[in-house]
C-alpha positions in Angstrom: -46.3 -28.2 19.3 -46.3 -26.3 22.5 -49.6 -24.1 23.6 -50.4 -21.8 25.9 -54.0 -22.0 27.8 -56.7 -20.1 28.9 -56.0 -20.1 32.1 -52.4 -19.6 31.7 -53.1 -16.2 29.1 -55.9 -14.7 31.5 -52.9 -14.6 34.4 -50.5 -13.0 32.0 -53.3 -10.5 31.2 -54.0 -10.1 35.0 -50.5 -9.2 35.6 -49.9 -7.0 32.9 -53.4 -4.8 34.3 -51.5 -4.4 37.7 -48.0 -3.8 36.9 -49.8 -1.2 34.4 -51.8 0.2 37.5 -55.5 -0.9 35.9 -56.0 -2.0 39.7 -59.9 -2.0 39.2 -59.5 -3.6 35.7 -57.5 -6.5 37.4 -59.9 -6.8 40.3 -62.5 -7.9 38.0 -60.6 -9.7 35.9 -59.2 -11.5 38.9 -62.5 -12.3 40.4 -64.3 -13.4 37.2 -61.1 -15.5 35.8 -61.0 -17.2 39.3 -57.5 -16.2 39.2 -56.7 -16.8 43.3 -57.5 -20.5 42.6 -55.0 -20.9 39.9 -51.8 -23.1 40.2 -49.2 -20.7 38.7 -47.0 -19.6 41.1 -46.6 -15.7 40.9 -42.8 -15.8 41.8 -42.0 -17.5 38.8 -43.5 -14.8 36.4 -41.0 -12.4 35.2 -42.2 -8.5 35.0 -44.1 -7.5 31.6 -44.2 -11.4 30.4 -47.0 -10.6 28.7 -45.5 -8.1 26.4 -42.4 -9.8 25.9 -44.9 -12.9 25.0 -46.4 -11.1 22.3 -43.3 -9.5 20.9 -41.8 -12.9 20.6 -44.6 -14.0 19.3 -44.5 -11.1 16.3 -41.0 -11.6 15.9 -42.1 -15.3 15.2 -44.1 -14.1 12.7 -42.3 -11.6 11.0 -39.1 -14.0 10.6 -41.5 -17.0 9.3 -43.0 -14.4 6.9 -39.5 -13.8 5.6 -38.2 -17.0 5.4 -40.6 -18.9 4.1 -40.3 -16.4 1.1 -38.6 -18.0 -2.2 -37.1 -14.6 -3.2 -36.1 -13.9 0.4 -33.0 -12.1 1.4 -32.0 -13.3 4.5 -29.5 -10.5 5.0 -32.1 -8.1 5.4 -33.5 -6.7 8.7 -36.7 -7.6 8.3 -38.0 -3.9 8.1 -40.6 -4.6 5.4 -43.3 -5.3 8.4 -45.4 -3.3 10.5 -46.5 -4.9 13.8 -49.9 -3.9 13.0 -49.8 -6.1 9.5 -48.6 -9.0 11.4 -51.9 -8.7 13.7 -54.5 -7.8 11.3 -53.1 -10.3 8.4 -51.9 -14.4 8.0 -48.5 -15.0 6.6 -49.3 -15.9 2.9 -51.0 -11.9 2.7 -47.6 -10.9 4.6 -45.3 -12.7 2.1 -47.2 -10.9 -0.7 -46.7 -7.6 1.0 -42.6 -8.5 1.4 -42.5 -9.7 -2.1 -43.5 -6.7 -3.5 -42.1 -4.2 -1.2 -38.8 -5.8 -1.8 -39.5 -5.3 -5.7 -39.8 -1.6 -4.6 -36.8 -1.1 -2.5 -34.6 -3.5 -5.4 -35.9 -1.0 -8.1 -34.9 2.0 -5.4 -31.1 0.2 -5.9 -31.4 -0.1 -9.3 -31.9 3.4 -9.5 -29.3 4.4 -7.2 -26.9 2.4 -8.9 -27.5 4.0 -12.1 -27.4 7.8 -10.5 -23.8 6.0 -9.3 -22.7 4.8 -12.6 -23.4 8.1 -14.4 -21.8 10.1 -12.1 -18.9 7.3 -12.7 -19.5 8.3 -16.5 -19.0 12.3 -15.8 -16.0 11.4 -13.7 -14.3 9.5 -16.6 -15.7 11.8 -19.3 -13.8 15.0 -17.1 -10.9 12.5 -16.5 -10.8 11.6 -20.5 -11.1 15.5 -21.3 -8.3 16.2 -18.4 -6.2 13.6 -20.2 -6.7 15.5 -23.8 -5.7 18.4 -22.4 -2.6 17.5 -21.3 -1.7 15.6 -24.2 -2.3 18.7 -25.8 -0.3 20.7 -23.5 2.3 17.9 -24.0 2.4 18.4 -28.0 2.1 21.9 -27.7 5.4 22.4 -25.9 6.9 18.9 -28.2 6.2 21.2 -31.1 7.8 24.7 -29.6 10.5 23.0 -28.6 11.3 21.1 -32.0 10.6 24.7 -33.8 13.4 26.5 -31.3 16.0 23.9 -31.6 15.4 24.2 -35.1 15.9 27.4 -35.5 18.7 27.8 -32.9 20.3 25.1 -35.1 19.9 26.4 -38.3 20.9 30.7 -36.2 24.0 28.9 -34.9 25.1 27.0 -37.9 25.1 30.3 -39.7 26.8 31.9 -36.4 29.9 29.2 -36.2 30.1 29.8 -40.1 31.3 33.5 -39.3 33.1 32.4 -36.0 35.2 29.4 -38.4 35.8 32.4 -41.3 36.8 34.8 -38.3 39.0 32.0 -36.9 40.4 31.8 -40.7 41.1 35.2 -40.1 42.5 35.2 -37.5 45.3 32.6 -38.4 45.7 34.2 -41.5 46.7 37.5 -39.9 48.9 35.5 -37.2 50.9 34.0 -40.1 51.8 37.6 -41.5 52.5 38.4 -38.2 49.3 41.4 -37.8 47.4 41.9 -34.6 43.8 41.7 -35.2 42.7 45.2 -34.0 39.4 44.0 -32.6 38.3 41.1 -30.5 34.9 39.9 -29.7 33.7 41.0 -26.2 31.7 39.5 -23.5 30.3 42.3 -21.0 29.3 41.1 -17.4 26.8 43.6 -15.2 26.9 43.5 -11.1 23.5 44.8 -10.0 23.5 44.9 -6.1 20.2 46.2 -4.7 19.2 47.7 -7.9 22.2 49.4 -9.1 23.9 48.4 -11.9 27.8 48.9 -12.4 30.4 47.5 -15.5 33.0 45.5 -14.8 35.3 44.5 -17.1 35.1 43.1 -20.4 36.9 39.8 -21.0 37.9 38.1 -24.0 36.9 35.0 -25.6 38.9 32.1 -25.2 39.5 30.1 -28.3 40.6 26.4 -27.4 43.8 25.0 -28.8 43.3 22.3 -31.2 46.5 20.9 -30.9 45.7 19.6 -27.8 42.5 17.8 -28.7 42.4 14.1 -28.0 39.6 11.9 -29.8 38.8 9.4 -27.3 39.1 6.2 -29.5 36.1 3.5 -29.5 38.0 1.0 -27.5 37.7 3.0 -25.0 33.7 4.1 -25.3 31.2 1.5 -24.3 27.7 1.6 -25.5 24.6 0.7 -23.8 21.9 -0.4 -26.1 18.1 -1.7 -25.7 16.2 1.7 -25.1 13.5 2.4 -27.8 13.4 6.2 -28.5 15.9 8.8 -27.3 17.8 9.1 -23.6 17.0 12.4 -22.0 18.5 11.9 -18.6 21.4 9.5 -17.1 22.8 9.7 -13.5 25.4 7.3 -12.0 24.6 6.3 -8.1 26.8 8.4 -5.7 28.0 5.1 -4.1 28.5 2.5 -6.7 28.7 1.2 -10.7 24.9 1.8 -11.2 24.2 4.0 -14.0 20.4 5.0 -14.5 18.5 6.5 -18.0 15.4 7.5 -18.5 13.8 7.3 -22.2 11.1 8.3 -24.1 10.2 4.4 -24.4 8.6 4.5 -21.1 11.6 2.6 -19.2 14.1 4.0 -17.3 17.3 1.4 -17.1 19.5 0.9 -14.1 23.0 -0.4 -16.0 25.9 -1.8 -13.8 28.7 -0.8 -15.0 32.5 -2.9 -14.2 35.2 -1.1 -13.2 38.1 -1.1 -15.2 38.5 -0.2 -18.7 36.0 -0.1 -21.6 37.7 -2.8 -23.1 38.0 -4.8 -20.3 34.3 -5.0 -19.6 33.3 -5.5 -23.4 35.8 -8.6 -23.7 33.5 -9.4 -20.0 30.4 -9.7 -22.1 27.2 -6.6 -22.4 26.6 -4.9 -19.2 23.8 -6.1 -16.5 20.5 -4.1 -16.9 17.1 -4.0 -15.0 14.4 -2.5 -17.5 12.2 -0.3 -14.9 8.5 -0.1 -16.8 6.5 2.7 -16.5 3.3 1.3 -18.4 2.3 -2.7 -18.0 2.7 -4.3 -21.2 3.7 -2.2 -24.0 6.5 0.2 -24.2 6.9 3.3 -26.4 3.7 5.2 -24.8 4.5 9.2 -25.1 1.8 9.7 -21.7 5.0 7.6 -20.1 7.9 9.3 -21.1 10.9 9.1 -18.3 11.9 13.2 -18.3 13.7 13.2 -15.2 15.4 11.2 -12.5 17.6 11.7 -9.7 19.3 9.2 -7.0 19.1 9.3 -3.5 22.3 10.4 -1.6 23.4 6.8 -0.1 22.8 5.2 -3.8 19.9 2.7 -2.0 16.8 4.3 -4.5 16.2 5.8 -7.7 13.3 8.5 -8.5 12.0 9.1 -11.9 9.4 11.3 -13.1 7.3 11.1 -15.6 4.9 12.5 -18.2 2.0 11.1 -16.6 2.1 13.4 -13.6 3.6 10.1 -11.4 7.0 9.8 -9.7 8.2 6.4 -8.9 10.5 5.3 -6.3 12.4 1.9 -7.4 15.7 -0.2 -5.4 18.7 -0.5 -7.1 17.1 -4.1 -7.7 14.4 -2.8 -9.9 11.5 -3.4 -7.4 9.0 -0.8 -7.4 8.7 0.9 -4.1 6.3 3.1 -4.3 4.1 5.4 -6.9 3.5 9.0 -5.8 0.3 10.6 -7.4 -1.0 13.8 -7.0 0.4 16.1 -9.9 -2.3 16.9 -13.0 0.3 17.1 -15.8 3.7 15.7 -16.4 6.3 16.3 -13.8 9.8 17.9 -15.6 12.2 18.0 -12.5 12.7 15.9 -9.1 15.2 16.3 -6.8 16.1 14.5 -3.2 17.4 16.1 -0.1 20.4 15.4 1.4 18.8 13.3 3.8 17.1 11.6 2.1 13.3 11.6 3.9 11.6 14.3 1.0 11.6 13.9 -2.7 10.7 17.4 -4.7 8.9 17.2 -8.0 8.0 20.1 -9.9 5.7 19.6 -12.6 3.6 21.5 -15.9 0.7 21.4 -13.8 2.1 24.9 -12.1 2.7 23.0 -8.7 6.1 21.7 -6.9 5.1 19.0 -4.2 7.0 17.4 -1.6 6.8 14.0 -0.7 7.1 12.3 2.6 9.4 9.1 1.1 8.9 6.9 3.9 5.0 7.5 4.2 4.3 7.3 0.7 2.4 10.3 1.0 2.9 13.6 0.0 4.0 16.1 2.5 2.8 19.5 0.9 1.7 21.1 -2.0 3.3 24.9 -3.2 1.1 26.4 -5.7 2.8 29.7 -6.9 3.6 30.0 -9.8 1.7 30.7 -12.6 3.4 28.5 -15.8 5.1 25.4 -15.7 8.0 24.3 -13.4 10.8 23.7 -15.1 13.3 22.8 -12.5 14.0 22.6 -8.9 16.8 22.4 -6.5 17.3 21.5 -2.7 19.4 24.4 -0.5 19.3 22.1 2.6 17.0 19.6 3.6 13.9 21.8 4.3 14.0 24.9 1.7 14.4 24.8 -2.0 14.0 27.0 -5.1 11.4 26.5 -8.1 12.0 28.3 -11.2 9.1 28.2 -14.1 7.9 29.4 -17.9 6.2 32.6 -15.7 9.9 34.0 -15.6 9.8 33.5 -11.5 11.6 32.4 -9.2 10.3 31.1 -5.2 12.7 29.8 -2.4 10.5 28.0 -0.4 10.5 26.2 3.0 8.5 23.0 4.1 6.1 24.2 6.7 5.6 27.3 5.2 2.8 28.5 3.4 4.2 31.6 1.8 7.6 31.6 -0.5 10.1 33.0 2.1 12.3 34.6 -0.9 10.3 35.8 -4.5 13.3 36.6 -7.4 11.3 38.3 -10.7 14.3 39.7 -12.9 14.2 37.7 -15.7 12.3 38.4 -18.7 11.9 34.8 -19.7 11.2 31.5 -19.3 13.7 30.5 -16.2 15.1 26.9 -17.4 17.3 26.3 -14.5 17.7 26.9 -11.1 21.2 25.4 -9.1 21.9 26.1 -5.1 26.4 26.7 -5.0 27.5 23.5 -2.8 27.4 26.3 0.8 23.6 27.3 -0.2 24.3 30.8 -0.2 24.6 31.7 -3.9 21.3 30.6 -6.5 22.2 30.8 -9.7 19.8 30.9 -12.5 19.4 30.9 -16.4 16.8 32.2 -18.7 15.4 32.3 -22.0 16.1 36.3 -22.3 19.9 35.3 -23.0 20.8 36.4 -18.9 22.4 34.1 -16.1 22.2 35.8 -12.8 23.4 35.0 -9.6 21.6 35.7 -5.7 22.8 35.9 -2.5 20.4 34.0 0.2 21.9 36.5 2.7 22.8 40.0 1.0 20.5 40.2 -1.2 22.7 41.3 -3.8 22.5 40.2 -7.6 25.0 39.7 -10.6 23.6 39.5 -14.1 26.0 38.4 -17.0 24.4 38.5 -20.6 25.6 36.7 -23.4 26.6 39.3 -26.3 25.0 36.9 -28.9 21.6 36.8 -27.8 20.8 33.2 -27.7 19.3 31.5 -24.6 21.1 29.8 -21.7 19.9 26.1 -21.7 21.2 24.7 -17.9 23.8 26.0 -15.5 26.2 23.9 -12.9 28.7 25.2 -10.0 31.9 23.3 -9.5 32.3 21.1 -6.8 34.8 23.4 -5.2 35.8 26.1 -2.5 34.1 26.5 1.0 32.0 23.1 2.1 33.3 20.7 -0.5 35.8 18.1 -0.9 38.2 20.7 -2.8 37.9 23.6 -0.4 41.1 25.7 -1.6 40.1 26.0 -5.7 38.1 28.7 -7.5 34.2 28.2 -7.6 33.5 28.5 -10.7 30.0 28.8 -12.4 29.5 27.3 -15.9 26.7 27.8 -18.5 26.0 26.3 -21.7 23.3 28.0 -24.1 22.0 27.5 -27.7 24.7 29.6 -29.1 27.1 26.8 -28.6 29.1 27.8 -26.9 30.3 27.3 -22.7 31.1 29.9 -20.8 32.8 29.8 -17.1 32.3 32.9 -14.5 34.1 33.8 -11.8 30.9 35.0 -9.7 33.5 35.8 -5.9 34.3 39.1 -9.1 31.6 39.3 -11.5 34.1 37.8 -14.2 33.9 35.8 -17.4 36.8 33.1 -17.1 36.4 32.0 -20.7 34.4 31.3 -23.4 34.7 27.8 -24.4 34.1 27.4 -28.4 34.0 23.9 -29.6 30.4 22.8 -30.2 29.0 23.5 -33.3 25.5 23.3 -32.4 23.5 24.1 -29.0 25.0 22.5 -26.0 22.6 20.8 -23.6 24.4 19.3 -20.9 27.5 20.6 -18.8 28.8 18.7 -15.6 31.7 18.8 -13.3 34.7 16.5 -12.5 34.5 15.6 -9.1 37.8 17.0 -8.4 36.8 20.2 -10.1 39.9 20.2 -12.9 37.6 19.1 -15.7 33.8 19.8 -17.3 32.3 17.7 -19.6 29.7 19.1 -22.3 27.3 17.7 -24.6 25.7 19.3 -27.7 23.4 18.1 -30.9 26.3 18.5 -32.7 27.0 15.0 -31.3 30.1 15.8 -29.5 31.3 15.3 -25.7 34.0 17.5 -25.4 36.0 17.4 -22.0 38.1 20.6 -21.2 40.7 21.4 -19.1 40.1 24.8 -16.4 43.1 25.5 -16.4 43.6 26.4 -19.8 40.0 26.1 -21.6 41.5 23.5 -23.8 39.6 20.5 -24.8 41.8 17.9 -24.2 38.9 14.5 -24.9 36.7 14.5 -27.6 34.3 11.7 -28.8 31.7 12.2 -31.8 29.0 9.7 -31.5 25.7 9.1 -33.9 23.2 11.5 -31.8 22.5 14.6 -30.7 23.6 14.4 -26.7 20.9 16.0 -24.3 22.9 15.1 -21.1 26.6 14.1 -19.5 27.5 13.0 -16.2 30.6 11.9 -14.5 31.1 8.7 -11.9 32.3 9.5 -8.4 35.4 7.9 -8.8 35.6 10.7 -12.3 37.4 8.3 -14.5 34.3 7.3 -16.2 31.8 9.8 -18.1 28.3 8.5 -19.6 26.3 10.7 -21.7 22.8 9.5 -23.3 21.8 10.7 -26.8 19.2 10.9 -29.4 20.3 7.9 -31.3 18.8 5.5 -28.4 21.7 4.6 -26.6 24.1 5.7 -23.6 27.6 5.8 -23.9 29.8 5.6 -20.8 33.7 7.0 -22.1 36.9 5.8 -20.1 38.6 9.4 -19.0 42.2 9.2 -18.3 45.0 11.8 -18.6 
């Protein structure tokens, strides 16, 4: 073991005296150590070695202290010291002093820990109470909205009753050759910049039976392996896919064949990728699929979901990505044209959108004061919101203020639909109204349904300026509880016709994509398909559930429509 001797210390101590200026102090030292006569070269002594000496020397200590511990952690920094303990004390009193003082700073941990875990506690306790609350919010507005369709059932059961006996009536008179001396009217209101002015009444038109077509089974093909009802369906704007959404927790992508119905049952059931919300059981109500919507080149699908989450999935079924930031479950989504934002509206009062490629939400619009119920993109920055606070915002990403603020209905507002220029938003309500805004004048046309019962959903035809059938009519259709579909000429302020062949509230009404046709769906269990030039239903299929949404292909020779019995039914539409 290496030492260090007297004479070799008393230089290091005469050193340290003059490089610390004690010139008198090392003078004596000097001459009583005998230092000149020592054989240590000065040159070879680094400034301060005698400090550095006995710093190394402590360290020396300090680390054997540690080490030599059984309980010791060598991760530490050796902080439990204080130079003056090692001095004053041997190493088996400074291993006592560690031992214990890391007792005190593990008990310090424990206790800190525990402060962690109960705030980890609260946190779950507000998230569990959070979750309650929004189950309740969720069987709250499950419970009013099995009560209204209820009762719109049973009001327009009694309502077609009177409408078949008029009907009765009606041909009766027509066989003895009278003229019924009253019809039912329809009265449509233009309000532009507060003033209100009639237009002209318009009669109901009554389709012609003769002309109906039940579309026969060979020709329906149903899509089967969902486990509670279909709420939404949407075929991809480029391909076969077909996507639903259930309250099973799954949405489906389906791909379809082309051809015939026929042709692709003989071909064996169609292809499907199951998209699960929840791992490992299905059938969870916090996971219900309400909404979905495809991207515009067909490549992802977006769902929404009671849980507050949209998902982003490949037409492969892989899960892209999981968007969370909503508090309650999210009831519309919508993507831009381009394709870069997703918009989700949601019962937590908020709209959001999302920066797709980032993963990452983009901004957050907070509003409203109720629930969103829908949204809609005008182009691929501004969009409108409509909610149960009877409001309606057009709002702009970047912007922090809605740039356009619509309060005339006196209801909750259950849709909201952009025309295919952006320059008309049309909107429907639970106070019987559909009205229709100009972005640019300002001006508004209100039409009221004579039978007081409440607009469900709205579309605009794919036609006139900026579409792929610029030289027909737009038309604007609405379907509402009464059962009925009505068509509006909105260039006049005009009800086309009244279509009357649902017998119970229609849900669902879409366009062909060459604007000559609209599909509709009711919980009577129909899909009826009309013609606009006439208002005749020329296909009609019955199925075994109540239909809460229709949608056509791109090519339009295919119409899929998902139901309450389960299942989504794709029909074969030729004329």
């Amino acid at each position: 073991m290496t030492s260090i001797t007297s004479v070799e210390l008393n230089y290091l101590v005469f050193r340290y005296l003059q490089e610390s200026g004690f010139t008198h102090s090392a003078f004596a030292l000097g001459y009583e150590a005998g230092i000149n006569k020592c054989t240590i070269d000065g040159n070879m002594v680094p400034p301060a070695s005698l400090i550095t000496f006995v710093q190394k020397g402590l360290q020396y200590l300090e680390m054997e202290a540690n080490l030599s511990n059984s309980d010791a952690d060598v991760e530490e920094d050796f902080s439990f010291l204080q130079p003056l303990d090692l001095i004053t004390k041997d190493v088996r009193e400074l291993r006592q002093m560690i031992k214990e003082r890391k007792k005190g700073l593990q008990k310090e941990r424990d206790k800190r820990e525990k402060e962690k875990e109960k705030e980890k506690e609260k946190e779950r306790e507000k998230d569990k109470e959070t979750e309650k609350e929004h189950e309740r919010e969720r069987a709250r507005i499950r419970e009013k909205d099995r009560k209204e369709r209820e009762k719109e059932v049973e009001k327009d059961r009694e309502r077609n009753e009177k409408v078949r006996d008029r009907e009765k009536q009606l041909e009766d008179s027509a066989e003895r050759g009278a003229i019924p001396d009253q019809e039912e009217k329809t009265v449509v209101k233009q309000e532009e910049n507060g003033i209100s002015g009639g237009a002209e009444p318009m009669e109901m038109a009554v389709p012609s039976t003769s002309q109906t077509c039940e579309i026969s089974s060979s020709d329906v093909m149903i899509l089967e392996g969902h486990a509670s009802e279909v709420c939404a369906c949407a075929w991809s704007p480029t391909g076969s896919l077909l996507a639903s959404g259930s309250g099973d927790s799954t949405a489906r992508i389906w791909t379809v064949a082309e051809g015939t119905a026929r042709t692709s049952m003989q071909n064996g059931p169609a292809n499907v990728l199951v998209l699960k919300h929840v791992k490992g059981r299905t059938n969870e109500k916090s996971k219900d699929v309400t909404t979905l919507d495809w991207n515009g080149e067909g490549t992802l699908l977006a769902t929404g979901s009671y849980d507050g989450q949209a998902r982003i999935w490949s037409t492969a079924g892989e899960l892209k990505s999981t968007l969370s930031k909503h508090k309650g479950p999210i009831f519309s989504l919508k993507w831009n044209k381009k394709g870069d934002f997703l918009l989700t509206g949601s019962c937590d009062k908020t709209a959001i959108v999302w920066d797709v490629k980032a993963e990452e939400w983009r901004q957050q619009f907070e509003f409203h004061t109720g629930p969103i119920l829908d949204v809609d993109w005008r182009n691929n920055v501004s969009f409108a919101t409509s909610s149960t606070d009877n409001m309606i915002y057009v709002c702009k990403v970047g912007e922090t203020r809605p740039i356009k603020t619509f309060a005339g209905h006196q209801g909750e507002v259950n849709c909201v639909k952009w025309d295919p220029a952006g320059q008309l938003l049309a909107s429907c309500s639970d106070d019987i109204s559909a009205k229709v805004v100009s972005e640019f004048h300002d001006t508004c046309m209100h039409f009221c349904c004579p039978r007081a019962s409440k607009i469900y959903t709205l579309r605009w035809s794919p036609t006139g300026p900026g579409t792929n059938n610029p030289n027909q009519q737009l038309v604007l259709a609405s379907a509402s509880f009464d059962s009925t579909v009505k068509l509006w000429d909105v260039e006049v302020g005009k009800l086309i016709s009244t279509l009357c062949g649902h017998r119970d509230p229609v849900y669902s009404v879409a366009f062909s994509p060459n604007g000559e046709y609209l599909a509709s769906g009711s919980l009577d269990r129909c899909i009826n398909v009309w013609s606009l030039k006439d208002g005749n239903i020329v296909k009609k299929y019955t199925g075994n559930g109540g239909i809460f949404e229709v949608c056509w292909n791109k090519e339009g020779d295919k119409i899929a429509a998902c139901s309450a019995n389960n299942t989504v039914c794709v029909l074969d539409f030729r004329m």
